[in-house]
C-alpha positions in Angstrom: 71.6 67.1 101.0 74.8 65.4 100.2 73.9 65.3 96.3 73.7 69.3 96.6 76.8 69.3 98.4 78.3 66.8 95.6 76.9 69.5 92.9 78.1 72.7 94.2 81.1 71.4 95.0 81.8 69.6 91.2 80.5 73.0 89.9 83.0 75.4 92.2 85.9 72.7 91.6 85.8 72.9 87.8 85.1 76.6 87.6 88.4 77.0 89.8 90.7 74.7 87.9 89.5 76.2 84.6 90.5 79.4 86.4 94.1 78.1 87.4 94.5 76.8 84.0 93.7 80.2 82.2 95.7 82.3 84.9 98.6 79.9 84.4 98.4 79.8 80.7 98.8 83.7 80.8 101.9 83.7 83.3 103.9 80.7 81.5 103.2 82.4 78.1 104.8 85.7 79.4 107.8 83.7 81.4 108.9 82.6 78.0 109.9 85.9 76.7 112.7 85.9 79.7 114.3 83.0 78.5 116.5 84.5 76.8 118.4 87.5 77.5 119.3 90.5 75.1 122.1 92.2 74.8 120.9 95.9 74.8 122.6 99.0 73.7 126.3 96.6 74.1 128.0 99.0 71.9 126.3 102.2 73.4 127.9 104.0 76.6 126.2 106.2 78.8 128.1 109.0 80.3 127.3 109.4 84.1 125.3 112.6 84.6 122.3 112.3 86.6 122.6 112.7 90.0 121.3 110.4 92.7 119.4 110.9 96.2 120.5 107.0 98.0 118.3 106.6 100.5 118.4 104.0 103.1 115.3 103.3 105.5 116.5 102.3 109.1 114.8 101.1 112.4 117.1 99.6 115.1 119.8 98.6 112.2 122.4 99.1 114.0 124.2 95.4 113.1 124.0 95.6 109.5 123.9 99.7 108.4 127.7 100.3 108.2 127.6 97.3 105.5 125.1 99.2 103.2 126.9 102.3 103.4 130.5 101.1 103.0 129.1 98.9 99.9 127.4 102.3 98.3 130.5 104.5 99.0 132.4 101.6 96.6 129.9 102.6 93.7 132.2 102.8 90.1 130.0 106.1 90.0 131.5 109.7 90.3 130.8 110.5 93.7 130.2 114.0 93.1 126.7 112.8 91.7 125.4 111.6 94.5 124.9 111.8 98.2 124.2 108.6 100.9 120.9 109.4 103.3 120.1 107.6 106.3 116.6 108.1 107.8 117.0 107.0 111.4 113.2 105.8 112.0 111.8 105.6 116.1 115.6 104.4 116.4 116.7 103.0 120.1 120.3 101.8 118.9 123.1 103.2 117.9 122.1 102.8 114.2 122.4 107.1 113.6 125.7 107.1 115.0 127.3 104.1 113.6 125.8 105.5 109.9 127.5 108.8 110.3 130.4 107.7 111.5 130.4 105.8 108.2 130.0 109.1 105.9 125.9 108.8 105.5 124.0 112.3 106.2 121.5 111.0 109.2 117.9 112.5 109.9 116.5 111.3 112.9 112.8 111.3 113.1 110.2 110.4 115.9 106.6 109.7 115.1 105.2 106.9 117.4 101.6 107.5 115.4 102.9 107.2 111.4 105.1 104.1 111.9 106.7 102.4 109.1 108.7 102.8 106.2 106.3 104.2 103.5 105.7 107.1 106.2 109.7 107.1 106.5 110.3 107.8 103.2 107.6 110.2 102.5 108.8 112.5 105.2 112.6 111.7 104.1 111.6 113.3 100.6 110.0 116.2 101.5 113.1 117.0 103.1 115.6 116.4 100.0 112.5 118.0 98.0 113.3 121.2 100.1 117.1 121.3 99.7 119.4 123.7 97.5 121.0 120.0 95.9 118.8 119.4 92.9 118.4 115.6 92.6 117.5 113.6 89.2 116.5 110.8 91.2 116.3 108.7 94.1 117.1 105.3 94.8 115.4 103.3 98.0 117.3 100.8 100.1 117.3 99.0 103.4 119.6 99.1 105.9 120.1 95.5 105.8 120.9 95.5 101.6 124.6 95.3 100.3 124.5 97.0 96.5 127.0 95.9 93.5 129.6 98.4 92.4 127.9 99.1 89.3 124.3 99.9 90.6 124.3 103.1 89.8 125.8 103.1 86.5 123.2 101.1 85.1 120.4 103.1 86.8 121.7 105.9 85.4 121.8 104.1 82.0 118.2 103.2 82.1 117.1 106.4 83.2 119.4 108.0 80.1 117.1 105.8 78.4 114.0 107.6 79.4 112.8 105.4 81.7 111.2 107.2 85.2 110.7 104.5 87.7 113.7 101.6 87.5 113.6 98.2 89.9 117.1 96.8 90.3 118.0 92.6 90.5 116.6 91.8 94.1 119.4 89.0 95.2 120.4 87.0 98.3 123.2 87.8 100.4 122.2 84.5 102.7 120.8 81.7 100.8 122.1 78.7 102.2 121.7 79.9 105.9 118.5 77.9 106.2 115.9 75.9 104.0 114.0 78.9 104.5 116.4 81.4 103.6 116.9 78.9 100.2 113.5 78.8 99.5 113.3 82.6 99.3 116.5 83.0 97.5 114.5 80.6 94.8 111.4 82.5 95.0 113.4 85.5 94.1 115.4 84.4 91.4 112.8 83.0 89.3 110.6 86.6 89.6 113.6 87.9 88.5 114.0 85.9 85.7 110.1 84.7 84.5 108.1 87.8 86.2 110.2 90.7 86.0 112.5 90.5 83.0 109.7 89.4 80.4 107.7 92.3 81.5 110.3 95.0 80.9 111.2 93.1 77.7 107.3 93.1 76.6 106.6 96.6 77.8 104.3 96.0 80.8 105.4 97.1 84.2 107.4 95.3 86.2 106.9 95.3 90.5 108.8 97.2 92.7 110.3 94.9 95.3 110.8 98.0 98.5 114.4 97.9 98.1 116.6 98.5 95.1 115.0 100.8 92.8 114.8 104.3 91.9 112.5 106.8 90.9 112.7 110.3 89.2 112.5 113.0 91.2 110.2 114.8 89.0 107.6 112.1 89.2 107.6 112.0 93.3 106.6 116.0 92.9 104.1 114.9 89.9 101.9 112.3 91.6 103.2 112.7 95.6 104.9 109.4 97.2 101.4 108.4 99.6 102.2 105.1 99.8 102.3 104.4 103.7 100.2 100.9 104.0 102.0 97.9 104.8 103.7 96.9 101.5 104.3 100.7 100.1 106.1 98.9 96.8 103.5 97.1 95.7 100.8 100.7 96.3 103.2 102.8 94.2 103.1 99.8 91.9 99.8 100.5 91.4 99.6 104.3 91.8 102.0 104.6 88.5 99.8 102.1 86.6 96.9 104.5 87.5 98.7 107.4 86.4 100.3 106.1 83.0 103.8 105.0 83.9 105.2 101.8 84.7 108.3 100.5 86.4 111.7 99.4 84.6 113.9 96.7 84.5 117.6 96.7 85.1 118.7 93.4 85.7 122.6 94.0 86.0 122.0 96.5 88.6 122.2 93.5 91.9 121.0 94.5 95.2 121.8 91.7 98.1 118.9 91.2 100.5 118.3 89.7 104.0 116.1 86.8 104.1 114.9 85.5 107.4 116.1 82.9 108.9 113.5 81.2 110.1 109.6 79.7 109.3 108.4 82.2 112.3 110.3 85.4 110.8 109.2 84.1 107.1 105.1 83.8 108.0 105.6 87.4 110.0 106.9 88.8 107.0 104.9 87.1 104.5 101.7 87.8 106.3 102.7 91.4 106.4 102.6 91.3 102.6 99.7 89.6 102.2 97.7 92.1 104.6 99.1 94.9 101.9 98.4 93.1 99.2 94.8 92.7 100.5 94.8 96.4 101.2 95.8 97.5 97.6 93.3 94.7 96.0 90.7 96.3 98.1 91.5 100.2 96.7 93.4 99.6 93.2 91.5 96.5 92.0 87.7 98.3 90.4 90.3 101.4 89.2 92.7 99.4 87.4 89.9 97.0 85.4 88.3 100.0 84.7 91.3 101.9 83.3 92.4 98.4 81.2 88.6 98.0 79.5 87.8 101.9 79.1 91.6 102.8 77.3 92.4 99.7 76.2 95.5 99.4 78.8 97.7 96.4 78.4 100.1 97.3 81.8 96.7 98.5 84.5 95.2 94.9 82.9 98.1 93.5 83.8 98.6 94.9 87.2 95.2 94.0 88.2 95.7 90.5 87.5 98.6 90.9 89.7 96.3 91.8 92.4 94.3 88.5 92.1 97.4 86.3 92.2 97.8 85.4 96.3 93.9 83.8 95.6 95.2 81.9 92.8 98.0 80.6 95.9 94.6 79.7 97.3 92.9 78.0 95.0 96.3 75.6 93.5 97.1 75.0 96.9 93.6 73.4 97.8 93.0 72.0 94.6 96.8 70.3 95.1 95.5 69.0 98.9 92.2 67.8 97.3 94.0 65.8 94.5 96.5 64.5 97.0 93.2 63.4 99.6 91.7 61.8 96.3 95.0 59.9 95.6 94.7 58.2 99.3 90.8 57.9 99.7 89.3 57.7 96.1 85.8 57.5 97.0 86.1 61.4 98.3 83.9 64.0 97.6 86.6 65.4 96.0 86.0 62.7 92.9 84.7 65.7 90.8 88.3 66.8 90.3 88.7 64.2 87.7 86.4 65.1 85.4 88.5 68.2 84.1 91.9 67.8 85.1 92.8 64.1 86.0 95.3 63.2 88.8 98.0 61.7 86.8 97.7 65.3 84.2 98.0 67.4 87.7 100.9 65.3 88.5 102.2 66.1 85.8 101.8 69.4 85.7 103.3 69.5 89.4 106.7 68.0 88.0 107.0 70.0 85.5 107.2 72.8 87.5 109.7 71.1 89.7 112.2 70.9 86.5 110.7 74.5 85.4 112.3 76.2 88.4 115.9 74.3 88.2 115.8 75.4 84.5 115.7 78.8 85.3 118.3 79.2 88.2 120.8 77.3 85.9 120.0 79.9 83.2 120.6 82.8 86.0 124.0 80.7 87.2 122.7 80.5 90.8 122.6 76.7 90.9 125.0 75.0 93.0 124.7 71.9 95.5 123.6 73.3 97.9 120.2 74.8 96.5 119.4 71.0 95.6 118.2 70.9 99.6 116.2 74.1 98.4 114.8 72.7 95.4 113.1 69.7 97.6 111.7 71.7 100.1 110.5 74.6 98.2 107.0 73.5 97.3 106.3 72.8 101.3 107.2 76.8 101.4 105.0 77.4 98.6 101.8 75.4 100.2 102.7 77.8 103.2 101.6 80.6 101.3 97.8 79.1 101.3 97.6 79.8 105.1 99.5 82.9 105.4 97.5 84.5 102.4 94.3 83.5 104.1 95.5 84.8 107.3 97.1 88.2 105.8 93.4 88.5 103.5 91.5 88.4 107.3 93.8 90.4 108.7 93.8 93.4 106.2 92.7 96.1 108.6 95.6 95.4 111.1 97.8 98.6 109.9 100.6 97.7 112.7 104.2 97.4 111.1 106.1 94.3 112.0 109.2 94.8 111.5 112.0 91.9 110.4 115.1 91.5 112.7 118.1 91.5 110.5 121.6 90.1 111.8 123.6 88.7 109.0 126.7 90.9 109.2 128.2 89.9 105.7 129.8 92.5 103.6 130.5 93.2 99.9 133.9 92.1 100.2 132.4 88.6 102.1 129.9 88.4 98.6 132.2 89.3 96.2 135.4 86.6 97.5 132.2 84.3 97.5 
């Protein structure tokens, strides 16, 4: 019995790090194309002349939603071309009257069945859809963002461009509040930099993040919003690679996010993603694949890999815990490990990517001092993702929106003296 054991689990164990290796081969190979940035269309200017929807989802915001808006009302943008939204969602604050005494124009809407953002926004653009102000696009925020002066300008530039669906540079306005709050900022500054930017540069679609983006009116009314499940960024993600189009990059224009504060709010939040991303997997995966194979589809190939990443979390986080117990107790049944990928390589492998990271945030210009403390802690907050993923994959079906307490009342002028 124990030599079966001993077989299936030298088989699975090689099969899986052959697995990791490929997967990881694929990722690094595209990270290197964001190493270096271009300078695009430098000597070409793009007169301001599409006109912007900024919509900003709210529940119980009340803290943080004057901060948005005062930030957006500072755009270097002609403010004739475009208007500030606030939809007030199953709000029980003052969030609706702090926004329009602010200069946002406030819908209020009730629904204690549809809860959630995606549902939020669906209804909130049916409502501009219907309005005599024709919009060329609309941009997404939350309440708790704060958005650089020239967002606009460069979304209107890459949309001059042709693009149809644009994600903006997801940054920190908090990132040495907490180890946690580091550890995210890190996360988020290497997708920016290895994931999102070598995408756009090799023409494959980049992710929306939920915040910070903008999408073409005419492309809403083409293929319908419908994305209401827990991580609605990641469905229209897909729903565009489905339907031929792919998201933009526009990595000047900054959006300053929340991150929690603490490990409690961080698994919350993170388990909510991982019970979306489990949700899309489950209904994109076979569609994607099949649109890759049948037309030869470089960005739905792509995508769908995407899809399989939170079980490649899995699988380098156990692997990582086996080669550790085999490090401390060598006799093991985890022995098998060495006959493809020895400790000492894995170890190496594992420091690499501790340099690879500091790399790129001195390349972005984030690093300072204080992220050192980040830099240490930051793969204890990756192993955390084994658990939450497995809890968010079991979990799927649990549709309930938990929603993220933000209280960080910094503004742009606090970021920009910063």
């Amino acid at each position: 019995m124990l030599s079966v054991f001993n077989s299936f689990l030298y088989l699975s164990t090689q099969i899986i790090q052959i697995l990791i290796f490929i997967a990881g081969c694929y990722y690094f190979g595209i990270s290197v194309f964001g190493w270096i940035k271009r300078k695009e269309d430098s000597h070409k200017k793009y007169s301001p002349i599409k006109k912007f929807a900024l919509v900003i989802a709210a529940h119980n915001e009340e803290l943080v939603i004057a901060h948005i808006i005062d930030s957006l009302k500072r755009q270097n943008y002609p403010k004739e071309l475009y208007d500030i939204f606030v939809v007030a969602d199953n709000c029980t604050d003052n969030t609706s009257k702090i926004a329009s005494e602010r200069g946002a124009i406030v819908y209020n809407r009730i629904n204690n069945e549809l809860k959630g953002k995606g549902f939020a926004l669906e209804w909130m653009f049916e409502i501009i859809f219907n309005m005599e102000t024709n919009y060329d696009a609309i941009s997404i925020f939350d309440a708790d963002n704060i958005v650089s002066a020239n967002y606009l300008a460069e979304m209107n530039k890459q949309l001059c461009k042709g693009h149809k669906v644009v994600q903006g540079y997801i940054d920190s306005k908090n990132p040495f509040d907490s180890w946690i709050t580091g550890s995210y900022s890190i996360a988020f500054w290497l997708s920016n930099r290895i994931f999102q930017l070598p995408r756009y540069y090799l023409g494959l679609s980049c992710g929306l993040c939920g915040t910070g983006f903008c999408v073409e009116t005419t492309v809403l009314k083409k293929i319908g919003w419908g994305a209401t499940c827990l991580t609605e960024d990641l469905e229209f993600t897909m729903k565009l690679a489905l339907n031929g189009m792919k998201v933009a990059w526009a990595h000047d224009a900054v959006v300053y996010d929340e991150k929690p504060l603490t490990l409690r709010q961080s698994w919350n939040q993170r388990k909510r993603w991982m019970q979306g991303h489990a949700d899309c997997a489950s209904r994109f995966l076979g569609a994607l694949f099949k649109k890759a194979f049948k037309e030869q589809n470089l960005v739905a190939f792509d995508c769908a890999l995407y899809l399989f990443q939170p079980i490649r979390f899995i699988f380098i986080g156990l692997i990582t815990v086996m080669m550790w117990i085999q490090m401390v107790y060598p006799t093991s049944p985890f022995f098998s490990l060495k006959y493809v990928f020895p400790v000492e390589i894995w170890n190496v492998f594992v420091i690499l990517q501790f340099f690879y990271g500091p790399f790129v945030i001195l390349s972005e210009k984030k690093f300072n001092s204080k992220i050192i403390l980040g830099f240490i802690l930051y793969p204890f907050y990756c192993l955390t993702w084994v658990p939450i993923t497995i809890e968010g994959f079991l979990s799927k079906n649990n549709k309930e929106w938990d929603h993220t307490t933000h209280t960080r009342e910094i503004t742009i002028n606090d970021l920009e003296e910063a």
